[in-house]
Backbone bond lengths (Angstrom), bond angles and torsions (degrees), N, CA, C in turn:
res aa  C-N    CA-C-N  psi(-1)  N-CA   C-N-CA  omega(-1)  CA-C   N-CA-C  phi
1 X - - - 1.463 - - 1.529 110.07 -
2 X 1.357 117.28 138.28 1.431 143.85 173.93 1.181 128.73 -84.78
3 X 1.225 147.23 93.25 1.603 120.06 -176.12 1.463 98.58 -128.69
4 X 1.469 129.29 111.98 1.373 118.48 147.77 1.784 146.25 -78.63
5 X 1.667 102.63 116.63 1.311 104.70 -159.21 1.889 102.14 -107.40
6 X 1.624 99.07 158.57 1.215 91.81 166.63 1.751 103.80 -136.74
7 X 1.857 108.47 122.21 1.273 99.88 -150.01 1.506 86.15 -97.21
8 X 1.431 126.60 -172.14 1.430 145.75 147.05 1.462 114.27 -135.88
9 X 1.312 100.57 117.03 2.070 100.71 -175.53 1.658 100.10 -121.20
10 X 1.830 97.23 110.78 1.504 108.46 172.21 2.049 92.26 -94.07
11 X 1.698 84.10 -172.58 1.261 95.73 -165.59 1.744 97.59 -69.38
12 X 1.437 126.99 -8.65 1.520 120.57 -158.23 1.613 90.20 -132.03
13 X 1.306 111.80 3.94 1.880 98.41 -163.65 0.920 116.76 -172.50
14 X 1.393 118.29 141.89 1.335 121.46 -161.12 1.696 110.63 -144.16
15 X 1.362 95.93 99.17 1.704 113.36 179.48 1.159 126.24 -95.37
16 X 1.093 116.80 117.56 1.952 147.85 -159.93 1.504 97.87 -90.48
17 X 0.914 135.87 131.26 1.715 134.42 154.10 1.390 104.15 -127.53
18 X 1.593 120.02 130.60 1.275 134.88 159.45 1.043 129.66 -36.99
19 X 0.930 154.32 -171.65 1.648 132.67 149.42 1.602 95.74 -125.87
20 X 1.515 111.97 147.92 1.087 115.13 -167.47 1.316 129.71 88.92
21 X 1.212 118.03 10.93 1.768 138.15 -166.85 1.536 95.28 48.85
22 X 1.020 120.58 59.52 1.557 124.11 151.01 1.251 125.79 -87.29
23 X 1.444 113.21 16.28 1.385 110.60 178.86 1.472 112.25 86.93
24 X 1.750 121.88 175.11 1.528 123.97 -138.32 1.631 92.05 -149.88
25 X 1.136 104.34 141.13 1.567 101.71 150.73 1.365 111.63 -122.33
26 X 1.226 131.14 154.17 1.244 149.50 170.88 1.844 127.97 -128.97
27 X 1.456 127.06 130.45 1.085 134.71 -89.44 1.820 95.52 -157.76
28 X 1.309 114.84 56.60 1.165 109.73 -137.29 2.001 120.49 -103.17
29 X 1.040 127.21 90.78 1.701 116.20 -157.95 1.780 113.30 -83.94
30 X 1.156 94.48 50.81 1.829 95.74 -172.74 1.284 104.01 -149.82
31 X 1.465 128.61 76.27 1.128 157.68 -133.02 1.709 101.52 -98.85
32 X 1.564 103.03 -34.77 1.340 108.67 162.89 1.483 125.38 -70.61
33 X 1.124 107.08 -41.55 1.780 95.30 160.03 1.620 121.20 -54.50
34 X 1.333 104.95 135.34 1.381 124.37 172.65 2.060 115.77 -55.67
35 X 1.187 80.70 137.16 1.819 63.06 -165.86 1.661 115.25 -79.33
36 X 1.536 134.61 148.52 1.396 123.47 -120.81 2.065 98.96 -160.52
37 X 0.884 137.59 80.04 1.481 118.29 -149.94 1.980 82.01 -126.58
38 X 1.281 118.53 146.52 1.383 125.87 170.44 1.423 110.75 -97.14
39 X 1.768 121.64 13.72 1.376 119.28 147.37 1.352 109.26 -155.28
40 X 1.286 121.84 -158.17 1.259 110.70 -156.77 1.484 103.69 -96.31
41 X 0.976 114.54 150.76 1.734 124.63 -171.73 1.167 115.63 -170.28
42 X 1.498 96.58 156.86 1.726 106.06 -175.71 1.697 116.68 -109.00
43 X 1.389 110.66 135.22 1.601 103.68 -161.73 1.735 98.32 -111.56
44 X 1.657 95.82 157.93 1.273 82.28 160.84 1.758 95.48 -142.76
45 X 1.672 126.17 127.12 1.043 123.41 129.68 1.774 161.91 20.29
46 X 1.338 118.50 38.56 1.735 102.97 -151.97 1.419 102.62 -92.22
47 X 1.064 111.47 160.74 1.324 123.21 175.03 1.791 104.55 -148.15
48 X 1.878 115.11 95.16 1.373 117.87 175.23 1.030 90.64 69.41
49 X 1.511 135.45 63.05 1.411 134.43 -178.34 1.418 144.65 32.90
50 X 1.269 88.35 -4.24 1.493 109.17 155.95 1.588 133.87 -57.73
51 X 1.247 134.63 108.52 1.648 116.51 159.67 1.319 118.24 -59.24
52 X 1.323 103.70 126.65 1.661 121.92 -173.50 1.504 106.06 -116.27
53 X 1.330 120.68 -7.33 1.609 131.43 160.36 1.614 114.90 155.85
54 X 1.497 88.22 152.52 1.651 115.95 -168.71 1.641 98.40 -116.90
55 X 1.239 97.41 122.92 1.576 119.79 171.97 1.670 105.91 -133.55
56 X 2.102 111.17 -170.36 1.122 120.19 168.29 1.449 110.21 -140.27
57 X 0.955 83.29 147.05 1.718 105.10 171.35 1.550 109.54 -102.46
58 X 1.997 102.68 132.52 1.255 94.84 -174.22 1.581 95.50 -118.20
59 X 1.533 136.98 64.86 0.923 130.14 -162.07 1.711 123.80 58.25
60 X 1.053 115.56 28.69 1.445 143.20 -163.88 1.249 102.14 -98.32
61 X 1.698 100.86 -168.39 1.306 143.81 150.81 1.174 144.62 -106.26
62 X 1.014 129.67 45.55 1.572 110.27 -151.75 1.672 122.13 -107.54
63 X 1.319 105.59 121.88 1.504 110.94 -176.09 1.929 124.26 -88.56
64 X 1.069 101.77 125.98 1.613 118.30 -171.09 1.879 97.44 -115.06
65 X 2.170 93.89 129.92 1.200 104.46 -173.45 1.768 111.15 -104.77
66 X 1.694 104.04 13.11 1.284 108.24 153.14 1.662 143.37 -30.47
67 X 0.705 119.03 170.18 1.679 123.39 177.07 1.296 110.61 -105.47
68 X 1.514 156.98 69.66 1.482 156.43 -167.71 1.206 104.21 -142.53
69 X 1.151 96.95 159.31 1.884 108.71 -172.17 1.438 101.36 -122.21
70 X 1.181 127.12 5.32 1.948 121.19 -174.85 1.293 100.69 -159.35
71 X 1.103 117.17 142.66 1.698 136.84 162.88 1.253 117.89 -108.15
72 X 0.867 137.47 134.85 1.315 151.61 166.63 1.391 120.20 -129.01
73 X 1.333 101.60 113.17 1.619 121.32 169.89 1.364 127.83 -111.43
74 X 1.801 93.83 141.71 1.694 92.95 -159.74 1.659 97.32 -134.52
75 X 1.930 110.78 103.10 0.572 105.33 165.85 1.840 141.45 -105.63
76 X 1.397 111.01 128.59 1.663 106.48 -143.64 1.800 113.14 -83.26
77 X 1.055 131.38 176.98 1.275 112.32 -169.02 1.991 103.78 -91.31
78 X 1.587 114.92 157.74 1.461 103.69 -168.49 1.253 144.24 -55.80
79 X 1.545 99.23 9.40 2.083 107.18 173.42 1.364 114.10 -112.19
80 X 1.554 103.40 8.58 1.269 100.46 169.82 1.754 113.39 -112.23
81 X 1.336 103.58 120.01 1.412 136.78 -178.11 1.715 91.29 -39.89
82 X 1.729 116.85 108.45 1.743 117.29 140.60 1.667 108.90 -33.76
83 X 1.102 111.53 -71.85 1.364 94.45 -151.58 1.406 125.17 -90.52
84 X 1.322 96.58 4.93 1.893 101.12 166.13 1.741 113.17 -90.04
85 X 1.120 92.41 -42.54 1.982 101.31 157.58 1.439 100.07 -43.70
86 X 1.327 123.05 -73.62 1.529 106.30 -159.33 1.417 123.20 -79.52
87 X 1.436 119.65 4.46 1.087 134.60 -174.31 2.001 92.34 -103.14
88 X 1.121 124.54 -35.73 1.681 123.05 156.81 1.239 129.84 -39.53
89 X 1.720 104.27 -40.76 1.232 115.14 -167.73 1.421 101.03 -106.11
90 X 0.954 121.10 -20.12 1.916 113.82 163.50 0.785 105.35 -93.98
91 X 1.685 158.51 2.91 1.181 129.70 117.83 1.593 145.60 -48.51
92 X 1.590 102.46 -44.22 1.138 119.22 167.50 1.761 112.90 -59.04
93 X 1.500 117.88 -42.92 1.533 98.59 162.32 1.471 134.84 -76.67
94 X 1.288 108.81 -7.44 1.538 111.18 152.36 1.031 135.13 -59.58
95 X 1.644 110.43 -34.77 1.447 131.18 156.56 1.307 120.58 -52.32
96 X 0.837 106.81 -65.61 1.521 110.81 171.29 1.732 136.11 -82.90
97 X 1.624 102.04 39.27 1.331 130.50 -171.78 1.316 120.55 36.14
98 X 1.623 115.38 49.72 1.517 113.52 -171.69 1.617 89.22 -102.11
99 X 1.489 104.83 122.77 2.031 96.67 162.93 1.128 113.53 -107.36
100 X 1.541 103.20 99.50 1.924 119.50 151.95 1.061 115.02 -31.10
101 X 1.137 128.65 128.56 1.598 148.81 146.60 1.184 111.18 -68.83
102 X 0.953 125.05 -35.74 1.992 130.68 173.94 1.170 130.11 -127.03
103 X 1.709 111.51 109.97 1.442 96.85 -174.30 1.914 80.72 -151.30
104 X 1.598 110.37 126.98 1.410 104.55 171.93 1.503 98.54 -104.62
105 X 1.286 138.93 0.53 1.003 124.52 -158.01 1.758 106.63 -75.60
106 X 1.269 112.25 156.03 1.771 98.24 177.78 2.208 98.03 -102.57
107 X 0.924 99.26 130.72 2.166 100.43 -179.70 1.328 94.20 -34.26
108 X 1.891 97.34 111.54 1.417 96.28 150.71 1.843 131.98 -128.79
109 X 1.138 106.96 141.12 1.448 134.78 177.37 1.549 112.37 -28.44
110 X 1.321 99.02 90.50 1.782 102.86 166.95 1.236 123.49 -71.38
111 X 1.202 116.09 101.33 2.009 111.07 173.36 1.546 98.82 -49.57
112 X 1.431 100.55 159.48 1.774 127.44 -162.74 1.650 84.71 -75.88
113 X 1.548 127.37 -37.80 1.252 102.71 -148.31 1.665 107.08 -108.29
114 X 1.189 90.88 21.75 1.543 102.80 -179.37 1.859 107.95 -131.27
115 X 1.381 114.30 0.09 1.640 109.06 -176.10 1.629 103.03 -105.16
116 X 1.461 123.67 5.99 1.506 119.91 157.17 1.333 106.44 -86.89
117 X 0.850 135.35 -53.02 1.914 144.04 163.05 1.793 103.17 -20.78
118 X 1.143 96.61 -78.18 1.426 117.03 -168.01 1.823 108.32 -53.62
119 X 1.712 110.52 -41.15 1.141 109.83 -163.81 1.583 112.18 -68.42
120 X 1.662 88.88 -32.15 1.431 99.19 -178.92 1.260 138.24 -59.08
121 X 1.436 110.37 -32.18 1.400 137.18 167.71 1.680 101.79 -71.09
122 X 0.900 107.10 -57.28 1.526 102.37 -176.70 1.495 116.53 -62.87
123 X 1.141 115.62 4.31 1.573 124.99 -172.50 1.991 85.18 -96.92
124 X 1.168 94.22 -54.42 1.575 102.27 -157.14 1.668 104.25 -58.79
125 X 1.645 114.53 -29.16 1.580 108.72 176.38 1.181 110.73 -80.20
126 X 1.795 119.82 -15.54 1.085 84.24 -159.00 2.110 96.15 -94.17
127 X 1.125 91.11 -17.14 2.002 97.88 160.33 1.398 112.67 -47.12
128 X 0.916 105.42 -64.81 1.799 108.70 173.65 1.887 108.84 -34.86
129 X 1.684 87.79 -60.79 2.039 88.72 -167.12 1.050 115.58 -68.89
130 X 1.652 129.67 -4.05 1.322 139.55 -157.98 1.392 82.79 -94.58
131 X 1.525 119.97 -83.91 1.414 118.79 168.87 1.873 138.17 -24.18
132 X 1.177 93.47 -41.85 1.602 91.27 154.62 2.182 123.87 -89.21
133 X 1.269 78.22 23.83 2.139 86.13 -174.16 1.044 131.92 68.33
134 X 1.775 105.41 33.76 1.281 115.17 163.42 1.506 132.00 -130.27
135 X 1.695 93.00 93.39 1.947 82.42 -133.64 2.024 79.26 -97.28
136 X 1.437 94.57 175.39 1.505 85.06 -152.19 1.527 115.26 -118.15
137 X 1.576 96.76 66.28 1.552 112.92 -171.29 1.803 105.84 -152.22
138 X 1.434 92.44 149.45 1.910 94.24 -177.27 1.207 110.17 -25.22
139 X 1.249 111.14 115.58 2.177 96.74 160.69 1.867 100.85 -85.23
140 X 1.631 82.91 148.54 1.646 104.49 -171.86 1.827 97.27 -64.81
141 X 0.883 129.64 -175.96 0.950 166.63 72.60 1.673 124.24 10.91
142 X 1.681 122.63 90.50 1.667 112.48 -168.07 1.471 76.96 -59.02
143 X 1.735 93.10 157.99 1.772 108.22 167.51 1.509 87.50 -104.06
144 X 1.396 75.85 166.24 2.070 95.91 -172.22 1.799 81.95 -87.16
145 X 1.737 82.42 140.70 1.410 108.14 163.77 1.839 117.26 -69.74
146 X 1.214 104.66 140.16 2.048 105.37 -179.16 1.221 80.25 -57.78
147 X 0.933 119.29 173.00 2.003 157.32 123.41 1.446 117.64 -54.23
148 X 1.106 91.76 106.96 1.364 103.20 -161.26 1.928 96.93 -69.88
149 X 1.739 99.79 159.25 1.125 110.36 -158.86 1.796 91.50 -70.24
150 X 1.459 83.86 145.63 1.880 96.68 -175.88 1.777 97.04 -67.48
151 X 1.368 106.99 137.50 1.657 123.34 167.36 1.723 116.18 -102.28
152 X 1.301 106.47 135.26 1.479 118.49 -176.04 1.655 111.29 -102.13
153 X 1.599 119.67 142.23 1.534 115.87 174.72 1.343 104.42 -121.83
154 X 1.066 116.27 123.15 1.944 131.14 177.39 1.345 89.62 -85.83
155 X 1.900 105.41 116.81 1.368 108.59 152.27 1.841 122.43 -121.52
156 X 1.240 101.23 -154.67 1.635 97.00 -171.25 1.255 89.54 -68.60
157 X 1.634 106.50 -61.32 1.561 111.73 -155.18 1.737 115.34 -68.79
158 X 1.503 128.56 0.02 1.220 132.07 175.21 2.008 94.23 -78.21
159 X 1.376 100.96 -44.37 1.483 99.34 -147.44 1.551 99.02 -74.67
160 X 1.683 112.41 17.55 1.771 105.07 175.29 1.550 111.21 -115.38
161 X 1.315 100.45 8.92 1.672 111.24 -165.34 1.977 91.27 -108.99
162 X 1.670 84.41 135.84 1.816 104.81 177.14 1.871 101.07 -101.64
163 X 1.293 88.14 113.70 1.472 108.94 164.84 1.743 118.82 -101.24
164 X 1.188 92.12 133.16 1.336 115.68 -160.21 2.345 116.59 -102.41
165 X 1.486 86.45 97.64 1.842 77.12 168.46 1.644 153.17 -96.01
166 X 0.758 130.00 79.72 1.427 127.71 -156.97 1.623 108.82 -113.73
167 X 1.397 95.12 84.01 1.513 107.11 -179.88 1.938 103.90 -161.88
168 X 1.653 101.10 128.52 1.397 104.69 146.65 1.711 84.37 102.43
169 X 1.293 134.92 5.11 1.234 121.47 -176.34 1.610 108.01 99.93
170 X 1.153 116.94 7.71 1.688 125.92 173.96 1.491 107.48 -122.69
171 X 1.544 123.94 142.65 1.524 136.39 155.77 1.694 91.05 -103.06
172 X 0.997 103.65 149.00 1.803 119.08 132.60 1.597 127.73 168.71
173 X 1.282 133.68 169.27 1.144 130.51 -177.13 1.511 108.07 -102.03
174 X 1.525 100.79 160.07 1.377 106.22 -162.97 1.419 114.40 -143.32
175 X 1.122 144.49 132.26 1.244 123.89 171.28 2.032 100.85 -138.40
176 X 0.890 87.18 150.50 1.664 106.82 -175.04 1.321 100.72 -103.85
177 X 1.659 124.14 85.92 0.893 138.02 -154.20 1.682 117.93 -99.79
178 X 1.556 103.68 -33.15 1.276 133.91 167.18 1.500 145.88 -88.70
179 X 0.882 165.51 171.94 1.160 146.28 177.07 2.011 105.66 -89.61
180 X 1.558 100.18 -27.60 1.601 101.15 -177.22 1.637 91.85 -129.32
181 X 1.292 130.73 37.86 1.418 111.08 -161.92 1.799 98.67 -171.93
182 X 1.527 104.43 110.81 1.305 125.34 -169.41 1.998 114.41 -91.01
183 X 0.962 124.58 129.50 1.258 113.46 -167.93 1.750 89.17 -110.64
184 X 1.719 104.73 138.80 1.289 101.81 175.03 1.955 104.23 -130.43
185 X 0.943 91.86 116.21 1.511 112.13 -170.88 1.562 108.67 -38.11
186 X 1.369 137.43 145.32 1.325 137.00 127.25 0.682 140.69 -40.58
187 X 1.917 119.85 122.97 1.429 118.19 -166.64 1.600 100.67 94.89
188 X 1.323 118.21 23.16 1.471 105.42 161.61 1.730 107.44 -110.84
189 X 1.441 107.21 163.65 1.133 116.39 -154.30 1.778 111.39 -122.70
190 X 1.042 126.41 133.41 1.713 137.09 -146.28 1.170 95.76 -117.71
191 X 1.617 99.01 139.54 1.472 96.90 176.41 1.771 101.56 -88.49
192 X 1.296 103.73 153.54 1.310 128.26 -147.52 1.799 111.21 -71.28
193 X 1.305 100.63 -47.63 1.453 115.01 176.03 1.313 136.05 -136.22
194 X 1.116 144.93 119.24 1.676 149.66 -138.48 2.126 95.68 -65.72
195 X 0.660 103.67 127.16 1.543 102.07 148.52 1.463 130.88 -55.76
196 X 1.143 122.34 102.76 1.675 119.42 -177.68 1.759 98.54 -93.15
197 X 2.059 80.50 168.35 1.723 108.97 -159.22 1.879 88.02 -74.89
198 X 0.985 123.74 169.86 1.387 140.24 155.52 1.316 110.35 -35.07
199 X 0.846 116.78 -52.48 1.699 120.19 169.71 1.701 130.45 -69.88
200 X 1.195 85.87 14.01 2.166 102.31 -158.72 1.287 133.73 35.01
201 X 1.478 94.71 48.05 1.625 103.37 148.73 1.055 127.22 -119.32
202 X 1.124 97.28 171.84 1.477 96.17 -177.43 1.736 111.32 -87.52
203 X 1.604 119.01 148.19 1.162 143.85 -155.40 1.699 106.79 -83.24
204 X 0.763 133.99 178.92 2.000 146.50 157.69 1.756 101.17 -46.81
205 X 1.333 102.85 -66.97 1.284 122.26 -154.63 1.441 97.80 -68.19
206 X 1.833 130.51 -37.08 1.192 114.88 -171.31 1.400 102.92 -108.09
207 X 1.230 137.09 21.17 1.340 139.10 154.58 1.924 109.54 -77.90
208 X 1.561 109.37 -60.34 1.267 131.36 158.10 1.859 100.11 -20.85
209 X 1.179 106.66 -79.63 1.817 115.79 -157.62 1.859 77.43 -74.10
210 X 1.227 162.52 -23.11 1.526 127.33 -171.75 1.977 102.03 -107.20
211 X 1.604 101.61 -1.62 1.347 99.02 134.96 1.448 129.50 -58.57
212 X 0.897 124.15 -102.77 1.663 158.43 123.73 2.017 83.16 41.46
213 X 1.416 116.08 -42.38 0.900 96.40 -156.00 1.947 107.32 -117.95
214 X 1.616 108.00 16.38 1.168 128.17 172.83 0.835 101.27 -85.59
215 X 1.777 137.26 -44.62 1.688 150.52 179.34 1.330 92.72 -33.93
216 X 1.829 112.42 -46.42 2.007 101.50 -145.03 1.305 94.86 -110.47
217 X 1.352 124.55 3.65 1.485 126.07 -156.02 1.773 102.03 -50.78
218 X 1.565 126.11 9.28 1.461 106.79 -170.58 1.553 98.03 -125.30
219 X 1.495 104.91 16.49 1.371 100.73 -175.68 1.601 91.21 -124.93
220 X 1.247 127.17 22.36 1.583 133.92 -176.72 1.595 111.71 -119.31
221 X 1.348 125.41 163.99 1.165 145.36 -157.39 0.993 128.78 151.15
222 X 1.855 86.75 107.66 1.953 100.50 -177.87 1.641 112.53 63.02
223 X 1.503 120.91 25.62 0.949 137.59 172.56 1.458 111.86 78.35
224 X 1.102 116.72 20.65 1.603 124.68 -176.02 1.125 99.86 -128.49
225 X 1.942 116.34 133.37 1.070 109.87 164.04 1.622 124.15 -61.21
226 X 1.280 105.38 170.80 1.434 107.99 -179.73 1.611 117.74 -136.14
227 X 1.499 105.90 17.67 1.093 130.91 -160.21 1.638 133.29 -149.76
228 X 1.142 163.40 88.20 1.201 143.09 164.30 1.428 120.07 1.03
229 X 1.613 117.87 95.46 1.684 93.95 166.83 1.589 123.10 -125.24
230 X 1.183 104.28 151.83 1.899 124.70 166.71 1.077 116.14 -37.52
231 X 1.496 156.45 113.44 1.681 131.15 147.69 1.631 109.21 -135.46
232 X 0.618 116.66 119.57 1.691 158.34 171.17 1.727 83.33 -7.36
233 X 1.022 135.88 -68.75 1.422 134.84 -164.84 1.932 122.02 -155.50
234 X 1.254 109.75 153.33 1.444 111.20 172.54 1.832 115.61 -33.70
235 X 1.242 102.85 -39.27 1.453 97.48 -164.81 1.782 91.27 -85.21
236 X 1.241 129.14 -31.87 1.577 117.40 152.19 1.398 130.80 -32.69
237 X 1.270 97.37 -60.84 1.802 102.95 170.84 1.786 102.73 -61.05
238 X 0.920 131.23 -74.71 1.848 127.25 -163.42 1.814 97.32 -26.61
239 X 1.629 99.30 -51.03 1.742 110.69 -157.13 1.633 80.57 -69.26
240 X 1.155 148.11 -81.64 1.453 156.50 -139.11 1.802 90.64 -46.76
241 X 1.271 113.92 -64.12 1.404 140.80 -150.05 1.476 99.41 -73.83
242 X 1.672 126.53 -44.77 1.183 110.66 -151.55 1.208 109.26 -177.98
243 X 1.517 113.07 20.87 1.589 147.47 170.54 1.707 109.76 43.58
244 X 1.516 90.84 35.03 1.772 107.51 157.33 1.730 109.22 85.56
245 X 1.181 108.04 -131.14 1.527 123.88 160.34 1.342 94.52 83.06
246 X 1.465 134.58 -23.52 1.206 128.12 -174.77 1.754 118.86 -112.49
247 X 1.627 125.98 159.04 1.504 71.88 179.31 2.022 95.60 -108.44
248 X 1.697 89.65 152.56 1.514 98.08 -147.30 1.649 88.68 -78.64
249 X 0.947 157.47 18.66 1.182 151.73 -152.26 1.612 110.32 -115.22
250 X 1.576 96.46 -18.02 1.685 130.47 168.98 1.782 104.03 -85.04
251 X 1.564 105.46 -23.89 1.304 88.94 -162.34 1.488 126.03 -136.04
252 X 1.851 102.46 40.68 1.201 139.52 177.81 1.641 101.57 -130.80
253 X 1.654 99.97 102.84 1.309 105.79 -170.49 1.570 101.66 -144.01
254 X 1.779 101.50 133.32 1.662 109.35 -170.91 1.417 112.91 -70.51
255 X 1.364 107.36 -145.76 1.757 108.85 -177.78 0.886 126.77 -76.52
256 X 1.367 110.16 -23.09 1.443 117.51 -160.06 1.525 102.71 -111.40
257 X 1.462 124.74 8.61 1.309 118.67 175.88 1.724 113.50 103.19
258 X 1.150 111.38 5.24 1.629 103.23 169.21 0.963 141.05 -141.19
259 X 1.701 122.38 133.71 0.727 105.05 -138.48 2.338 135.26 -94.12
260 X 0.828 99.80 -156.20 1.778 87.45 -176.31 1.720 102.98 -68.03
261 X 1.543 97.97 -39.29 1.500 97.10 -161.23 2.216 96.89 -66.92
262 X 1.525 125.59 -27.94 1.454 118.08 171.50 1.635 97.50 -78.53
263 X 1.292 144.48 -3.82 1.502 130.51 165.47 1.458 94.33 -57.28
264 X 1.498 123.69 -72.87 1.146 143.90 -99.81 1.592 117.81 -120.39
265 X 1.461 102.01 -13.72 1.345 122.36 -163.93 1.509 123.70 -60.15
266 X 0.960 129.38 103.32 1.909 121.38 -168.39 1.890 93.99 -78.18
């Protein structure tokens, strides 16, 4: 499809002309003005790009105590029927789950040999309004953005502080000694047996930690280390210690009560 337009964009308005005297739309951000057309035309209402209602103007005035921030008027060229146009376009936003707040019109009856005419034109404004960002269906709702995954900063002064775990059937001390490399003290104590799924197996997380814990199996005993050990990161230690499930960053906490994840928090 083809349509040649010739627009004019002031600082408050923005006027569409058909080409071919097909009629105009107009584009309007002054919501406080009364709406005002020098022929007959059909308006519609926006509010956040939304249609909030479709009426007509019969060379009038007519004032609406709605809530909208833009008007838009669409006036069509003279063989096309006002009120089968606006009866197109309040159908078509019914269709497309828009609920008007204003509509006086009562449903009216398109003759067969006049609702291909009409539809067609009404196809073509509403191409036009789509293209200028007013496309002519419910707008969603922005969805809330996730929370982005929390970020950690390794500094000097974190990597001299002993963090302490005692949760889930494990003690031990810990210090984050490295920038990629967790030191877990000797003499800490493992919880004994993985937690299985409902079905009795074992899970990601407790396959992971009885990995994790074949690596050190010569520095262990009786579930206690017996050794100083290395592990790659916090979420290493939870899996090593107590095959995770929690997040451990909550649950490496110094003397005074706080914990790694308020050291560390970006």
């Amino acid at each position: 499809m083809e349509i040649k337009l010739d627009v004019l964009i002031t600082e408050n308005k923005t006027t569409i002309h058909f080409s071919n005297n097909q009629g105009s739309l107009e584009i309007l951000e002054l919501p406080d003005i009364q709406l005002e057309t020098a022929h007959p035309a059909v308006y519609f209402l926006i509010k956040d790009k939304t249609v909030v209602a479709i009426g007509r103007l019969d060379c009038a005035i007519a004032d609406s105590k709605l809530d909208y921030n833009k008007q838009i008027i669409i006036t069509p060229p003279w063989d096309i029927e006002l009120d089968y146009l606006e009866q197109l376009f309040i159908t078509e936003a019914t269709e497309n789950g828009i609920q008007l707040t204003e509509n006086i019109q009562h449903p009216t009856k398109i003759p067969t040999n006049s609702k291909k005419t009409v539809a067609s034109y009404k196809e073509n404004v509403l191409l036009v309004l789509t293209k200028f960002g007013y496309p002519f269906n419910q707008q969603e709702k922005p969805k809330k953005a996730k929370p982005a995954k929390a970020r950690h900063k390794w500094t000097k002064e974190v990597s001299q502080i002993e963090f302490f775990i005692d949760t889930r059937d494990s003690k031990a001390t810990v210090l984050w000694h490295k920038r990629n490399e967790m030191l877990l003290k000797a003499g800490a104590t493992m919880m004994p047996t993985p937690p299985l799924n409902k079905d009795g197996s074992l899970g990601f997380s407790a396959k992971m930690g009885q990995r994790i814990r074949e690596d050190h199996k010569d520095k262990v005993k009786n579930f206690t280390t017996t050794e100083d050990i290395l592990l790659k990161s916090v979420n290493e230690v939870g899996l090593f210690l107590y095959f995770g499930g929690t997040n451990s960053w909550l649950e490496l906490i110094d003397a005074d009560g706080k914990t790694l994840n308020e050291w560390t928090v970006v």
